[in-house]
Biopython code that builds the backbone (N, CA, C, O; Angstrom):
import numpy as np
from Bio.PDB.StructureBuilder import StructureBuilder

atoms = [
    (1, "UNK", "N", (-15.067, 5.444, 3.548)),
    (1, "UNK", "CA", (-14.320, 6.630, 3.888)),
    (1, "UNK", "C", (-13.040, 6.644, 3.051)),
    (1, "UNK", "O", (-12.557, 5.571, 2.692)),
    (2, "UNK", "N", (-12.391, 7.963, 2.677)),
    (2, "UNK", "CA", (-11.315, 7.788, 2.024)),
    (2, "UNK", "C", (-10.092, 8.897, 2.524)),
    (2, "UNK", "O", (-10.387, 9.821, 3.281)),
    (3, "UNK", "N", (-9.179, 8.771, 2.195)),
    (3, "UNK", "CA", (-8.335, 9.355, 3.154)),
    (3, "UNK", "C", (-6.865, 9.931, 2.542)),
    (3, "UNK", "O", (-6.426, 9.430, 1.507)),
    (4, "UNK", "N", (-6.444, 10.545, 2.938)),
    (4, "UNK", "CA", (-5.308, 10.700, 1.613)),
    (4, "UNK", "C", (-3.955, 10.152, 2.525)),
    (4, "UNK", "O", (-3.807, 10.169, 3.747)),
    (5, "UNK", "N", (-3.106, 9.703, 1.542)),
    (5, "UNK", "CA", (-2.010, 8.326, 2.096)),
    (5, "UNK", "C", (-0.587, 8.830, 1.609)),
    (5, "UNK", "O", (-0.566, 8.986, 0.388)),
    (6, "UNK", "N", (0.575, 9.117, 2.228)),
    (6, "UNK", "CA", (2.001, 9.074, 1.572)),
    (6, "UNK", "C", (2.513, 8.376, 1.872)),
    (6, "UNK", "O", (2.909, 8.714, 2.988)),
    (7, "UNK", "N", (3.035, 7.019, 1.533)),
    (7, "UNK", "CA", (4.235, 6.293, 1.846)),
    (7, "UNK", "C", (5.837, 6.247, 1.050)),
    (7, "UNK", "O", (6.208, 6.128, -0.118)),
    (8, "UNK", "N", (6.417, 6.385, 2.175)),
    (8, "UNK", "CA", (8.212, 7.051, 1.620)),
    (8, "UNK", "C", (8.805, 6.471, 2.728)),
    (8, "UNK", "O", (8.119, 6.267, 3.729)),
    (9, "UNK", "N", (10.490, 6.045, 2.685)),
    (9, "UNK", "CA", (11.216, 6.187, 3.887)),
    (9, "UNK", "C", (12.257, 4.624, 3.752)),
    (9, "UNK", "O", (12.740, 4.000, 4.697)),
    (10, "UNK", "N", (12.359, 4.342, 2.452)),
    (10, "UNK", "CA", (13.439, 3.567, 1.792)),
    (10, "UNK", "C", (13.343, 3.339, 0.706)),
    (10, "UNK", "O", (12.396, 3.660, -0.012)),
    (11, "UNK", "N", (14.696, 2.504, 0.267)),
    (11, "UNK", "CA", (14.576, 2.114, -0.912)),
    (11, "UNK", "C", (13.417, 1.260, -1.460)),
    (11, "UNK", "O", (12.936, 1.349, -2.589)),
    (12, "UNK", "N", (13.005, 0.318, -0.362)),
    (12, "UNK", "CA", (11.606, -0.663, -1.020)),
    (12, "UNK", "C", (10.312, -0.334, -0.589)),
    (12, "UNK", "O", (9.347, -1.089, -0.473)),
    (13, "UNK", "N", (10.398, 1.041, -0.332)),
    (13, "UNK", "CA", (9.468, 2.107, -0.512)),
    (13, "UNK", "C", (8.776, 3.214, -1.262)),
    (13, "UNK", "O", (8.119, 4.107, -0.728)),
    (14, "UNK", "N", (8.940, 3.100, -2.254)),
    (14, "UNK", "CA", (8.897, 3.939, -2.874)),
    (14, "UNK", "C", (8.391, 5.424, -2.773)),
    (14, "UNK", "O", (7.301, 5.436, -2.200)),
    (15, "UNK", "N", (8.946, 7.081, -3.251)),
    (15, "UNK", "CA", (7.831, 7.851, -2.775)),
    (15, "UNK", "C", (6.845, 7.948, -3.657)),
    (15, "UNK", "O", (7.067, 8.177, -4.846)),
    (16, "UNK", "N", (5.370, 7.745, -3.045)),
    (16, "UNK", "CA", (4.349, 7.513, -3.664)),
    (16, "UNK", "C", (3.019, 8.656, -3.203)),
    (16, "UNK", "O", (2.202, 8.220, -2.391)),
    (17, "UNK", "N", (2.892, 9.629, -3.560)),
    (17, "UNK", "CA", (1.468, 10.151, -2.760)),
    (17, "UNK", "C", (0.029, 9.636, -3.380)),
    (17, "UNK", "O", (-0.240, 9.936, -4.543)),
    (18, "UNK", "N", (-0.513, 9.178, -2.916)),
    (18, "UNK", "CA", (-1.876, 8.732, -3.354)),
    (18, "UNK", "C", (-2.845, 9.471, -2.892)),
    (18, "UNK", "O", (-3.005, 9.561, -1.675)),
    (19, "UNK", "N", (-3.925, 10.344, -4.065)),
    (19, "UNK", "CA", (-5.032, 10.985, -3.686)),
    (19, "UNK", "C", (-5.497, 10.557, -3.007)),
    (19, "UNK", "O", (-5.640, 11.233, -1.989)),
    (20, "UNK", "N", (-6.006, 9.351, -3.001)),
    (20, "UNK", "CA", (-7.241, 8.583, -1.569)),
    (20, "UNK", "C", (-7.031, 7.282, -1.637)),
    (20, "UNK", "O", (-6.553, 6.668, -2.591)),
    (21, "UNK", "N", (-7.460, 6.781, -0.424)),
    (21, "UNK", "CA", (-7.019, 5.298, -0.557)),
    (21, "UNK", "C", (-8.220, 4.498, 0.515)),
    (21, "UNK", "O", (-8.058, 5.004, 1.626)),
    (22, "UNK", "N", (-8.798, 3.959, 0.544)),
    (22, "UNK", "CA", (-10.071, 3.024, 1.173)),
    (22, "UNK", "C", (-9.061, 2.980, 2.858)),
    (22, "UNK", "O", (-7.837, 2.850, 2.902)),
    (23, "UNK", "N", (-9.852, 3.106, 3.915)),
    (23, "UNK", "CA", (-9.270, 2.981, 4.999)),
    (23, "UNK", "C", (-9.002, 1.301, 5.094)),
    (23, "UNK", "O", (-8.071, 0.777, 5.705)),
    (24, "UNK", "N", (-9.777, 0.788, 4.534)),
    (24, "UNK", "CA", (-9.595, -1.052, 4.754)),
    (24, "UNK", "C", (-8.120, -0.926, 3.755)),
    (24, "UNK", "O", (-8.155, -2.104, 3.399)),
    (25, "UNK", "N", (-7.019, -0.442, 3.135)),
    (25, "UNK", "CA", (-6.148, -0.768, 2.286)),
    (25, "UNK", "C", (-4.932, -0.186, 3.121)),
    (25, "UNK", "O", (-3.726, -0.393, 2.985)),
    (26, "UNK", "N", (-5.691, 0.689, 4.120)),
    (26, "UNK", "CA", (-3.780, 0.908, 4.826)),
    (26, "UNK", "C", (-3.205, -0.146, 5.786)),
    (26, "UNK", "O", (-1.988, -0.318, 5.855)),
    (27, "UNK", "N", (-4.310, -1.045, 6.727)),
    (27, "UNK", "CA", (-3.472, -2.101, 7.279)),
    (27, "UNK", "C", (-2.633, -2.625, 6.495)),
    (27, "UNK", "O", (-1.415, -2.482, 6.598)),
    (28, "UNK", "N", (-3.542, -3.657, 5.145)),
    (28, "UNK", "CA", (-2.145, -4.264, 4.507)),
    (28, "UNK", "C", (-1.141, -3.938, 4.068)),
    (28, "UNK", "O", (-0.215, -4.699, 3.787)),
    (29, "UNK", "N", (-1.165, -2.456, 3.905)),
    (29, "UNK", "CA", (-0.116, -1.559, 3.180)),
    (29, "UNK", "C", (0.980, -2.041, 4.116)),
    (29, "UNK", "O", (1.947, -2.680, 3.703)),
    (30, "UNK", "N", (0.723, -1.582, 5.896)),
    (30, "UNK", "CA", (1.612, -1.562, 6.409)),
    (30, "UNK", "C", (2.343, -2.602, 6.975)),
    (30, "UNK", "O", (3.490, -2.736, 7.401)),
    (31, "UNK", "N", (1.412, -3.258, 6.865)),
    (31, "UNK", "CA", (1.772, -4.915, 7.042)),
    (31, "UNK", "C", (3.017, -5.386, 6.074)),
    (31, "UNK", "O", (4.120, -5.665, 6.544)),
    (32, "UNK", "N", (2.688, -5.446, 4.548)),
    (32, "UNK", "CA", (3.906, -5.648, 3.649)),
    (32, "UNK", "C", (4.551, -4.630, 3.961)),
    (32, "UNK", "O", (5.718, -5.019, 4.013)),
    (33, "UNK", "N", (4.518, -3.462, 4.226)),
    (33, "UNK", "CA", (6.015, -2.901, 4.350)),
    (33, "UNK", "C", (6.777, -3.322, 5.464)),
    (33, "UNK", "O", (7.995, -3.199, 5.340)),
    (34, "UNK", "N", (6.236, -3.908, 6.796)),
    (34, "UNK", "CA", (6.752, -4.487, 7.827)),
    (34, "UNK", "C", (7.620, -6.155, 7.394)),
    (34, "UNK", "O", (8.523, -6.745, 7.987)),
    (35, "UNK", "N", (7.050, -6.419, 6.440)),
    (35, "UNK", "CA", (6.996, -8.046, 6.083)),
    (35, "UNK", "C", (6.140, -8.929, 6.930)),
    (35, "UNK", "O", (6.774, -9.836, 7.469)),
    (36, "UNK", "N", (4.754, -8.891, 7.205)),
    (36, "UNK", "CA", (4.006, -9.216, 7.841)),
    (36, "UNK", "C", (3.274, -9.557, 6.646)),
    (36, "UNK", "O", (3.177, -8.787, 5.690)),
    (37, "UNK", "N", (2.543, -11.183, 6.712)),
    (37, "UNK", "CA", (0.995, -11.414, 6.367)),
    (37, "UNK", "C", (0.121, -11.101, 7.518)),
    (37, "UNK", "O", (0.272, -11.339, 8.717)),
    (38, "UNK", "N", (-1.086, -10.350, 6.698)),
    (38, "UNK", "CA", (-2.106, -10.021, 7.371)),
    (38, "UNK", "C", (-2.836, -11.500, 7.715)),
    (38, "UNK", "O", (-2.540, -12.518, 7.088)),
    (39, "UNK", "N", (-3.933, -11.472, 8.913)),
    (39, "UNK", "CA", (-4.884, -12.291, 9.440)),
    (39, "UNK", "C", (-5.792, -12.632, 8.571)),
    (39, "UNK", "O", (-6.389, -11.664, 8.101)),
    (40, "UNK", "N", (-6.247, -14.072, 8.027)),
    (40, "UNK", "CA", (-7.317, -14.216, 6.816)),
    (40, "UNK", "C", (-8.597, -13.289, 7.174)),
    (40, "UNK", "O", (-9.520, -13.540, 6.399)),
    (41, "UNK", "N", (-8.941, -12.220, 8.190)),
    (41, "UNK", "CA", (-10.035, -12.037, 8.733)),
    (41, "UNK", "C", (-9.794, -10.716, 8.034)),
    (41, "UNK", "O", (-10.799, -10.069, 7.740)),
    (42, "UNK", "N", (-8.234, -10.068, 7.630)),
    (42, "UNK", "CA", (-8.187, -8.478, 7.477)),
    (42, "UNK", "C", (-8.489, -8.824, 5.725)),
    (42, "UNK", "O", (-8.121, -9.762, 5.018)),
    (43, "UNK", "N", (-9.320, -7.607, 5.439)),
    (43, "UNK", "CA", (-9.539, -7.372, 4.184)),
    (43, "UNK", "C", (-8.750, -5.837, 3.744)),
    (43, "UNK", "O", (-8.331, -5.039, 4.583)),
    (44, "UNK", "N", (-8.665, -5.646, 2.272)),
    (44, "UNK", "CA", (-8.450, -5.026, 1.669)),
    (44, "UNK", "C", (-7.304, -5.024, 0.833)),
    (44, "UNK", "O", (-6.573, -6.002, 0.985)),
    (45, "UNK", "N", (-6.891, -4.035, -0.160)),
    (45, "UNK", "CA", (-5.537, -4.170, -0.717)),
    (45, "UNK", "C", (-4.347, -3.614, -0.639)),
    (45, "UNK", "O", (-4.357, -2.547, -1.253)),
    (46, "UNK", "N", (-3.069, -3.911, -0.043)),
    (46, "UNK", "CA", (-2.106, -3.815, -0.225)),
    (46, "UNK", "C", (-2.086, -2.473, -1.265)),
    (46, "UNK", "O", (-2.631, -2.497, -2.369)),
    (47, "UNK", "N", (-1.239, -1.101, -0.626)),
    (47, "UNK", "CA", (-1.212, -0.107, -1.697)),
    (47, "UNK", "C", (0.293, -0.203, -2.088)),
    (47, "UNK", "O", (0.742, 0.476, -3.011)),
    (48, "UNK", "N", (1.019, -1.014, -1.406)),
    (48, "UNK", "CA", (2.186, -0.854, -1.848)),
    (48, "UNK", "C", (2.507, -2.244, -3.406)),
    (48, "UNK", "O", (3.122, -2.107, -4.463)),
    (49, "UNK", "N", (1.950, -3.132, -2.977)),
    (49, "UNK", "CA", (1.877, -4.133, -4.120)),
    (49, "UNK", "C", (1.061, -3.463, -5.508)),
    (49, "UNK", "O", (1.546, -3.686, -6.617)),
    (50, "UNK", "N", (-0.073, -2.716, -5.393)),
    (50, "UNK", "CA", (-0.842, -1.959, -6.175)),
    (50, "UNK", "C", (0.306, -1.028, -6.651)),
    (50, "UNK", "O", (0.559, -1.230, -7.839)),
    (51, "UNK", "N", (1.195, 0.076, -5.990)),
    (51, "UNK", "CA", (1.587, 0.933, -6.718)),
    (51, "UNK", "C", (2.964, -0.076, -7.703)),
    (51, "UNK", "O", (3.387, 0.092, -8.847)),
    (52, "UNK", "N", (3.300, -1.007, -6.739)),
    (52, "UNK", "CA", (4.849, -1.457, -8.011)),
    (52, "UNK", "C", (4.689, -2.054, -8.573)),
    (52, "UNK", "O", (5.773, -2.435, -9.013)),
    (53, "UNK", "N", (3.018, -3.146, -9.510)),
    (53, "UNK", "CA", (2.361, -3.816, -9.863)),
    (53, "UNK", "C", (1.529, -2.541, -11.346)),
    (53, "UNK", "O", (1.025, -2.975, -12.382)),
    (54, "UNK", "N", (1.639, -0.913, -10.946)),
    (54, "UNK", "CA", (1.063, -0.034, -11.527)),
    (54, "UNK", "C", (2.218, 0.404, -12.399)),
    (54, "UNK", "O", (2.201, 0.559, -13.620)),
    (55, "UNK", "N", (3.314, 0.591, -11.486)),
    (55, "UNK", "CA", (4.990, 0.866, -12.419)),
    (55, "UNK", "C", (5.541, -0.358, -13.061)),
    (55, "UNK", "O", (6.258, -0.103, -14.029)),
    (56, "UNK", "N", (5.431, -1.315, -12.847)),
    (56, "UNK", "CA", (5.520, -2.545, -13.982)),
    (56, "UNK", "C", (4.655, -2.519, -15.251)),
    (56, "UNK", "O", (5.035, -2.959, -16.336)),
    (57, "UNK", "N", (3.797, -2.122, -15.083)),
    (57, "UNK", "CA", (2.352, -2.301, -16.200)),
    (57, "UNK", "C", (2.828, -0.900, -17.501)),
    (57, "UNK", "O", (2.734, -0.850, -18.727)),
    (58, "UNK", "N", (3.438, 0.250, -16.257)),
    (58, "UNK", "CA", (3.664, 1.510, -17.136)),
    (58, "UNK", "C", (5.247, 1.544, -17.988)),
    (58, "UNK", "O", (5.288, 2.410, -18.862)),
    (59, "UNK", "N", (6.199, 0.920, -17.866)),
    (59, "UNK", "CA", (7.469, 0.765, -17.434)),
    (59, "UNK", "C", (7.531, 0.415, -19.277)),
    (59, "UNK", "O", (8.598, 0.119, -19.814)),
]
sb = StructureBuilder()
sb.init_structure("model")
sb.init_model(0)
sb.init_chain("A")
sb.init_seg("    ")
for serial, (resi, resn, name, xyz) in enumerate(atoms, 1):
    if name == "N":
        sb.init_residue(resn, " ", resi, " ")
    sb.init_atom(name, np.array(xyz, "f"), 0.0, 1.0, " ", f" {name:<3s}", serial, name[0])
structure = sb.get_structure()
């Protein structure tokens, strides 16, 4: 399933709208923005490490 995602609402947030994003990738999203590691059991990827990992690469 895919879903469309905005995360905004500080500085170590960036505003980011993402066309779609895998429903398994918003736990961890929100997890690092909390400062939480996820449970070895949760899968998927982090969209917030993906997008400032995407602006390093472009930069």
């Amino acid at each position: 399933m895919t879903v469309p995602l905005i995360i905004e609402g500080s500085p170590e947030i960036p505003l980011k709208e993402i066309s779609y994003c895998k429903t398994t990738d918003i736990v961890p999203a929100m997890l690092k923005i909390i400062g939480k590691k996820p449970h070895k059991s949760v899968f998927g990827t982090s969209l917030v490490l993906l997008y400032i990992t995407l602006m390093l690469y472009f930069v």
